[in-house]
C-alpha positions in Angstrom: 116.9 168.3 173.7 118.6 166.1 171.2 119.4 167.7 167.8 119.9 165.1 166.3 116.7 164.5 165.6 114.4 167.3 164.8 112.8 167.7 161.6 115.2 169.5 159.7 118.3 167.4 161.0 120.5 165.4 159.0 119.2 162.5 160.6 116.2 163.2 158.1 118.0 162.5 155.3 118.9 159.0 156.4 115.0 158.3 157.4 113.7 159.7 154.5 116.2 157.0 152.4 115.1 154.1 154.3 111.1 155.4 154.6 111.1 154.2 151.1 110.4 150.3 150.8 112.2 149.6 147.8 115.4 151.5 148.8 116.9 149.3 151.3 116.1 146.5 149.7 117.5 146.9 146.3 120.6 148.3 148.3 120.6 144.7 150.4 120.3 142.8 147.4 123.1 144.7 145.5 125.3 143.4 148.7 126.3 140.6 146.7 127.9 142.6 144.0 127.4 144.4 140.8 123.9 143.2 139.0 122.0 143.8 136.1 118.6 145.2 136.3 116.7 141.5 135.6 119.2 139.7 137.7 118.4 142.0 140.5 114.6 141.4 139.7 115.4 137.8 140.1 116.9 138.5 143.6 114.3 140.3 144.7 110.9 139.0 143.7 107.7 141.1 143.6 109.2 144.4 141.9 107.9 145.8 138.6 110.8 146.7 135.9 109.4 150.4 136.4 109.5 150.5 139.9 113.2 149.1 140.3 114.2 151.3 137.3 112.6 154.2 139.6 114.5 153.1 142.7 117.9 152.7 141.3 117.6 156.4 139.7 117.1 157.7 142.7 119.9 155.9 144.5 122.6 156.9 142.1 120.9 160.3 142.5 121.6 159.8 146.5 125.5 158.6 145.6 124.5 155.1 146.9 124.2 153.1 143.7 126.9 153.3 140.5 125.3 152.4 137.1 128.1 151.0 134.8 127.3 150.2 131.2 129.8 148.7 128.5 130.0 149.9 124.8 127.0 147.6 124.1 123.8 147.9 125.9 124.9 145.6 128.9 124.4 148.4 132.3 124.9 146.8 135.9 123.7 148.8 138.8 127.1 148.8 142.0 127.3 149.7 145.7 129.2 152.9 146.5 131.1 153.3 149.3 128.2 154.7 150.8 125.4 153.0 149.9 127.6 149.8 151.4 127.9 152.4 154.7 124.2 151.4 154.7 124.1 147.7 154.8 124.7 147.7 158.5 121.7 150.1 159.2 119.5 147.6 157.2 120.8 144.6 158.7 120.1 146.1 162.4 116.4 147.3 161.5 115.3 143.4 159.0 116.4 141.5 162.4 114.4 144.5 164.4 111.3 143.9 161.8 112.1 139.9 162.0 111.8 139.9 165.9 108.9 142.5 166.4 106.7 141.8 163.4 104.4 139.4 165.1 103.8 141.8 167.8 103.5 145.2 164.8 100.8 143.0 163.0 98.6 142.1 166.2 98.9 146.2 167.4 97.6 146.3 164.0 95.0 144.2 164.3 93.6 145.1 167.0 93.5 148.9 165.9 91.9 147.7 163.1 88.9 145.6 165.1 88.7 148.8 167.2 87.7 151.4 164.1 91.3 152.9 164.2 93.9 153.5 162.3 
């Protein structure tokens, strides 16, 4: 049996980052560089101050994301090392999501004309 995937296994940790919607993709739109919270907004559409506040506290917490802030109140939000590590990983699963989506959505569909799901 393969270890490397059981539910205790470090491979876990990496699922459980990327389960979370917002967290690959403020870390893909941080690929660009250093950004301040509203620029990142801007990047990203569709995210609520709150919610990207939320998700960039809990990628610093994970060692992906850096928050720098100067002596006034400007604070930009970096890549680590590591959360850079990740941009591969995302890259491989959006063009996995970009090929397969019509086919997710119809398996969807038709679970949902058949009562389940």
């Amino acid at each position: 049996m393969d270890q490397r995937f059981l539910a205790d296994c470090q491979a876990r940790l990496a699922f459980d980052l990327l389960s979370n919607t917002w967290n690959a993709v403020v870390v893909w739109a941080l690929r660009a560089g250093p950004a301040r919270p509203a620029e990142l907004q801007k990047r990203i559409g569709g995210i609520s101050s709150k919610v990207l506040t939320e998700t960039l506290r809990r990628l610093q917490f994970n060692g992906l994301v850096d928050r720098h802030a100067d002596a006034g109140t400007r604070v930009e939000y970096a890549l680590t090392d590591l959360g850079r590590s990740l941009l591969p990983p995302i890259e491989t699963l959006g063009i996995w999501a970009f090929d397969h989506a019509d086919q997710v959505m119809a398996a969807q569909d038709r679970s949902s004309s058949t009562g389940q799901g």
